[in-house]
ZALUMLUM-17738 format. One record per residue: x, y, z of N, C-alpha, C, CB in turn; residue in three letters. Coordinates in steps of 0.02 Angstrom, whole numbers, plus 50000, padded with zeros to 5 digits. Each point is the difference from the previous one (the first is absolute). Glycine has a CB too. Layout:
% ZALUMLUM-17738
XYZXYZXYZXYZALA...
% end
This chain:
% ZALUMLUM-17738
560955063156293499535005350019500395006450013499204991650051UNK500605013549918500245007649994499985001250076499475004649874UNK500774998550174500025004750064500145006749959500504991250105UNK498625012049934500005005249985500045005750053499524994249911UNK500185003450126500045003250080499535007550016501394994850000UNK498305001349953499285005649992499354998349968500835007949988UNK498664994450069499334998249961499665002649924499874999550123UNK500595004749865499825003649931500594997049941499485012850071UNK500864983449960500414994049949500735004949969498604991949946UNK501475014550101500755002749996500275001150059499835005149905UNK500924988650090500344999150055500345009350020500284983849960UNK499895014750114500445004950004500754999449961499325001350108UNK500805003749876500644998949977500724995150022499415010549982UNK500954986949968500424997850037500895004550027499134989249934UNK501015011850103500445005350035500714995550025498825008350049UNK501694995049923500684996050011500295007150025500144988449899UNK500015008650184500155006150043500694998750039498695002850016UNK502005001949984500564996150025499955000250070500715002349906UNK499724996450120499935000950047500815002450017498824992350011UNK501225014750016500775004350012500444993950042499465015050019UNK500444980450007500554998850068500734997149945498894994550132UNK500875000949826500544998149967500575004949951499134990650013UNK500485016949989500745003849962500355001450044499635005549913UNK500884997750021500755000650044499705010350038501404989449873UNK498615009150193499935005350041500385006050002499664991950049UNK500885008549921500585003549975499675004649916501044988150071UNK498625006849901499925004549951499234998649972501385000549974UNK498165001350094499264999949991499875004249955499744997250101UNK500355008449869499505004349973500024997249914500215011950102UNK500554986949890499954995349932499754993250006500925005949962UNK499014991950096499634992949982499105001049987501064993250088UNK498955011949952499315001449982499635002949939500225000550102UNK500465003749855499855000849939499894993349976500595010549990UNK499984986550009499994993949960499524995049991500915001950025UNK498674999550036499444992650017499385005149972500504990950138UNK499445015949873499475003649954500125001449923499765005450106UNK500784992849872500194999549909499694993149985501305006749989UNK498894987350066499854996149985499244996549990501105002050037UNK498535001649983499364999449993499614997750069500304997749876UNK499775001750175499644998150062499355007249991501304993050092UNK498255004349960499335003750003500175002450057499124994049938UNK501115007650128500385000950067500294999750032499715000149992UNK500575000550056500394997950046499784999650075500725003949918UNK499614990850111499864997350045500524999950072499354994949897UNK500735010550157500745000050036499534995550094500955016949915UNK499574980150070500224993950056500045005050064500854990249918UNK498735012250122500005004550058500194994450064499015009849944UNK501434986650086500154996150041500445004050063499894990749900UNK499725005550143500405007850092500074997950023499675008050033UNK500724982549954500344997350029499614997350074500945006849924UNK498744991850077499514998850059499634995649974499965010150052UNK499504992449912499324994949981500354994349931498795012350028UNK501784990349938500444995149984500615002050028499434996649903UNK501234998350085500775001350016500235005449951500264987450040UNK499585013449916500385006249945500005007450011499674992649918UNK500555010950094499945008349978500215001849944500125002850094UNK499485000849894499915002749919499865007949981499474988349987UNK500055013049980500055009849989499335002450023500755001149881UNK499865004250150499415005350035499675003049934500705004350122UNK498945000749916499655005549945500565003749972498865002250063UNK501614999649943500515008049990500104992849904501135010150193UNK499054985349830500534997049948499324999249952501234992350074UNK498325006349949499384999649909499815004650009499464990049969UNK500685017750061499865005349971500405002349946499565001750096UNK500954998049911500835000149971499814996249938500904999450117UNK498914993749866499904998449960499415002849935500604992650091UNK498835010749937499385000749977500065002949935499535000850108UNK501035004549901500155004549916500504995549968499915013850036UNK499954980349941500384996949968499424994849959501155002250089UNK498184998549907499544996150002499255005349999500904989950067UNK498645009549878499365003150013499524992650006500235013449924UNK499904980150061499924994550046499775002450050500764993849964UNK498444998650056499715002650089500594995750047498355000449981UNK501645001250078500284997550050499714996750041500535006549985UNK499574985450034499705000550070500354995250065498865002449924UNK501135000850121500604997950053499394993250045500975016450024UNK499504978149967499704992250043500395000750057499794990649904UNK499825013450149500115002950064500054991750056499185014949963UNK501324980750021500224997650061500145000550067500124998549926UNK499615004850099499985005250035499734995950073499795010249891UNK500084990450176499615001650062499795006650017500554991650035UNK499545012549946499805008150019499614999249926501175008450086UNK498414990249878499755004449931499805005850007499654991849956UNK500025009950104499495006449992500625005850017498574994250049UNK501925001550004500365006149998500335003349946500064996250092UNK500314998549879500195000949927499765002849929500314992550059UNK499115005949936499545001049926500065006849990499074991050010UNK500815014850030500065004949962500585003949983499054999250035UNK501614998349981500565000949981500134998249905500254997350148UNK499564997049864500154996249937499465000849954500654991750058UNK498835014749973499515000349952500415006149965498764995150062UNK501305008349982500555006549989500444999449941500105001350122UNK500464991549879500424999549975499764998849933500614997750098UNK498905002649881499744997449939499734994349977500615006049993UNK499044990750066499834991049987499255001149986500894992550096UNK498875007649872499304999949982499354995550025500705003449914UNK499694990650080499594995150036500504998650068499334994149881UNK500295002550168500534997550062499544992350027500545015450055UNK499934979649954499724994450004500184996350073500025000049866UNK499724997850177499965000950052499864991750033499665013949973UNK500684983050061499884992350012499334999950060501504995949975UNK498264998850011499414997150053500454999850075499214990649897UNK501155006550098500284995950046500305004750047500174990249925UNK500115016650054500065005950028499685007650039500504993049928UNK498955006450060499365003949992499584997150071499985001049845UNK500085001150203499474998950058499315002849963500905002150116UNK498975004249873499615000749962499775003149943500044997250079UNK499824996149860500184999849924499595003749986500394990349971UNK499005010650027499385004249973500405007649986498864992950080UNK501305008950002500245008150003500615002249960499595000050114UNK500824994549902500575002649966499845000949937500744995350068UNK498945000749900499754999749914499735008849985499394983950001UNK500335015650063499635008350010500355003749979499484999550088UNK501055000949966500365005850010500434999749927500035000250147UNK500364993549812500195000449946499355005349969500804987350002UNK498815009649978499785004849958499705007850017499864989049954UNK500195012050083500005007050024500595003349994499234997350070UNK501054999549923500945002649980499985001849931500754991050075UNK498695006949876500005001549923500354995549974499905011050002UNK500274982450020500254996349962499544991650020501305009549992UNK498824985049953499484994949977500344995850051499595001549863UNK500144993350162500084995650069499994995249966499505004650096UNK500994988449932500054992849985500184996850060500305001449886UNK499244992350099500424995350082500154994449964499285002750120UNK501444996349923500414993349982499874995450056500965005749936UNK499194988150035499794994750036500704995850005498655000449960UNK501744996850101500304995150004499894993049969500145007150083UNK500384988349888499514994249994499634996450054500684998849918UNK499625000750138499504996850052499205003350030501264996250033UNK498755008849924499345003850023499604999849946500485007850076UNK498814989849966499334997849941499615005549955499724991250087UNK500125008649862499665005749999499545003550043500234996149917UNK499454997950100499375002850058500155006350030499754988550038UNK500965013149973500275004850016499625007749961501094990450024UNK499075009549921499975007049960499134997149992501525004649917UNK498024991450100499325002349957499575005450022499944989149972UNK500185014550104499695004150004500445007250007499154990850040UNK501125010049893500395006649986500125000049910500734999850139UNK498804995049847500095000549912499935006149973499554989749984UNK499885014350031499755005949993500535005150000499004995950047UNK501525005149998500305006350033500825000149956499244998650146UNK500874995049806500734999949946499764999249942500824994750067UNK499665005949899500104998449935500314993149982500065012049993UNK500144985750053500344994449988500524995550050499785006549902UNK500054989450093500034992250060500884996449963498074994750011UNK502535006550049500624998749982500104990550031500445016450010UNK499544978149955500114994950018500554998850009499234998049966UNK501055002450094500854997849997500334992349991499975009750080UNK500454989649845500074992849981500814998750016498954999749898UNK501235003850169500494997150039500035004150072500654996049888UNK499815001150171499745004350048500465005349977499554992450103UNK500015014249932500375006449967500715001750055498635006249943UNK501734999050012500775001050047500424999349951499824994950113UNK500325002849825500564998549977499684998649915500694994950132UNK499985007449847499874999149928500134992549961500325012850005UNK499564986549949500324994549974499894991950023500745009949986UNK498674990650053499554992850034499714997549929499515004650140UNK500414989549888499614993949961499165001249993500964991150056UNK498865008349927499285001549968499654994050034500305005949873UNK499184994950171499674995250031499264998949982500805002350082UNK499394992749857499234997649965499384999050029500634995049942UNK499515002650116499504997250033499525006550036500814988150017UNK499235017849960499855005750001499415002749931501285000450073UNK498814996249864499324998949940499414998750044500664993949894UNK499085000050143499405002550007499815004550055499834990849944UNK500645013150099499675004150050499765006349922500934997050161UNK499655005749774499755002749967499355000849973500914998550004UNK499014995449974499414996249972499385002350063500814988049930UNK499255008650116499525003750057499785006450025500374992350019UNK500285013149964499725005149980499835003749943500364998750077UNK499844999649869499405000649942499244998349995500964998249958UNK498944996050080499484997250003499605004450042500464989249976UNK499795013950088499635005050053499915006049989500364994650067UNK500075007249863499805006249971499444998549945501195005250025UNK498774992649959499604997349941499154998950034501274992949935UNK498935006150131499414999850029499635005450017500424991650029UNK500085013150004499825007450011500005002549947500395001550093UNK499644996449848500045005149925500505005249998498824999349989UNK501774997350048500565006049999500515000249960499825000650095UNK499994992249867500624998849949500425003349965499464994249995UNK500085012849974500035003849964500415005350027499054995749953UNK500965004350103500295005750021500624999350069498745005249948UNK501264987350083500494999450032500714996449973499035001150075UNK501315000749897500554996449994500474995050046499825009049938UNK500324986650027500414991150057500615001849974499144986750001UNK501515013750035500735003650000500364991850046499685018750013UNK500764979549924500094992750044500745002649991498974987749972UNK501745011150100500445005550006500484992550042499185016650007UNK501304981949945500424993250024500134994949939499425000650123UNK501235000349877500254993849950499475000249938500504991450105UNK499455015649866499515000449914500774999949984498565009149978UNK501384987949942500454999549955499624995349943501075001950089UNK499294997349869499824995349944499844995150013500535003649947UNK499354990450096499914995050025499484999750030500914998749999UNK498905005250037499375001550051499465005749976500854997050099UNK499415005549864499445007949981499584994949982500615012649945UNK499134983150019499334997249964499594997050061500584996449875UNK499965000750166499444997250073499635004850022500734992650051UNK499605011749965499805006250031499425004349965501194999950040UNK498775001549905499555000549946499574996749996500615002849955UNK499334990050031499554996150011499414997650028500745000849978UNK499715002650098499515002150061499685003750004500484997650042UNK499605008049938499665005050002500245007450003499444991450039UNK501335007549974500475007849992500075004449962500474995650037UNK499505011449961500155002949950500455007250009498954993249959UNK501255005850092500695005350007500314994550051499545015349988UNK501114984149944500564994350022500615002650028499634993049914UNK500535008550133500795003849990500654994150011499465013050059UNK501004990849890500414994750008500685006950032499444987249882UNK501225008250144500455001950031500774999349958499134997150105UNK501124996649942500494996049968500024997849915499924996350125UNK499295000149877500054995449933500225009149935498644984850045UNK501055019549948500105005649953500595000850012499035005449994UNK501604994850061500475001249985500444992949976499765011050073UNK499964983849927500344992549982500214999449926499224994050088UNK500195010149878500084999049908500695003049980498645002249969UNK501464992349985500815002949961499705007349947500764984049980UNK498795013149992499565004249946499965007150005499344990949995UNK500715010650106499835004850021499425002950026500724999249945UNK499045007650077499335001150036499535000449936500455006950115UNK499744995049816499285000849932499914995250002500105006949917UNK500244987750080499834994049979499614995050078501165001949885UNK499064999950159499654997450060499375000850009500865001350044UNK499105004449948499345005050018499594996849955500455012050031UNK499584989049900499674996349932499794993050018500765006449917UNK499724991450104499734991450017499744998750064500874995649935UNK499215007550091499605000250061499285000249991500905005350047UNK499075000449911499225003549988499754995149962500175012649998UNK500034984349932500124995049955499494992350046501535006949944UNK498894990250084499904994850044499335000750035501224999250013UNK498585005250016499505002450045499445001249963500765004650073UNK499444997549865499455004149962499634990849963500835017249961UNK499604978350035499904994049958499504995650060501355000149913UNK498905000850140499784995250047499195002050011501304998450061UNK498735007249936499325003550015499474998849948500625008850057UNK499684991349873499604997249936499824994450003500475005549939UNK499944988050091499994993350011499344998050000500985000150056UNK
% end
């Protein structure tokens, strides 16, 4: 059976998005050429403040710095405990969308607000231990629902399967609200060649991968290609 992820029988697109933490930091602005030659649809920067996870990672100044290296959208996965304080910095810096965890957010509705009053598109991420039940009364206020398929903080984790049917469950709750069409499922942990089709399967369709794109001998054309490749097959299935 085709997954189309829409009542009018055209899926949303499928989106292979990197994610910055794994280049070499020394020479970001060419890695970012390189991963936009290579064909990705966006990018994706790891906003971590060392608090709500153990990692610190980039302020706004460093993906501003990056932005003229890229007409690529941006959007910063604000790991964050402060979001609201944060968001309009990094809206500043050029992040277009800003994605924002449940689990962080005393209150999710507003902050979603205030994202978009900032002029830029709102997403909430979900830990794996957190149900959807979480995001159903804020479907309306994103573009798109981030399933996290490892706990977040660190690059280069194992992909935690047992994470397909919370996907699956939210496809199904969009599908109910008739939002299919217009909310995108962003599954963000251990994607690579091995796992992109689970993940797909479920119901994902902006996959970002990290580690696995820099793993290929072949290189990033050829990663990117099979990435998209793989994803694009699973979905035909």
């Amino acid at each position: 059976m085709t997954l189309t992820g829409s009542v009018h029988g055209v899926a949303l697109p499928i989106q292979i998005v990197p994610s910055v933490l794994p280049c070499d930091f020394a020479r970001l602005g060419a890695e970012i050429e390189a991963l936009d030659a290579a064909g990705v649809d966006h990018f994706q920067w790891d906003v971590m403040d060392g608090q709500f996870v153990p990692n610190l990672t980039f302020g706004p100044d460093v993906i501003a710095a990056a932005r003229k290296h890229t007409t690529k959208p941006f959007e910063a996965h604000l790991m964050t405990l402060t979001p609201d304080v944060l968001a309009a910095r990094y809206v500043e810096a050029g992040c277009s969308r800003l994605i924002v965890h449940v689990e962080a957010c005393t209150h999710l509705h507003r902050t979603l607000g205030n994202i978009a009053s900032l002029g830029a598109t709102a997403a909430v991420a979900l830990n794996p231990h957190t149900p959807i039940s979480a995001v159903a009364n804020v479907l309306d206020l994103v573009d798109m629902v981030l399933v996290m398929t490892v706990n977040p903080g660190f690059g280069g984790q194992s992909y935690i399967s047992s994470m397909e049917p919370k996907i699956r469950e939210l496809r199904e709750l969009l599908a109910a609200r008739g939002l299919q069409d217009r909310v995108n499922i962003e599954v963000d942990g251990g994607i690579g060649p091995n796992t992109i089709a689970g993940a797909v399967n479920a119901g994902a369709n902006v996959l970002i991968a990290g580690t696995a794109l820099f793993r290929y001998a072949e290189g990033l054309d050829f990663a990117v290609a099979d990435l998209r490749a793989r994803a694009e097959a699973a979905r035909a299935a």
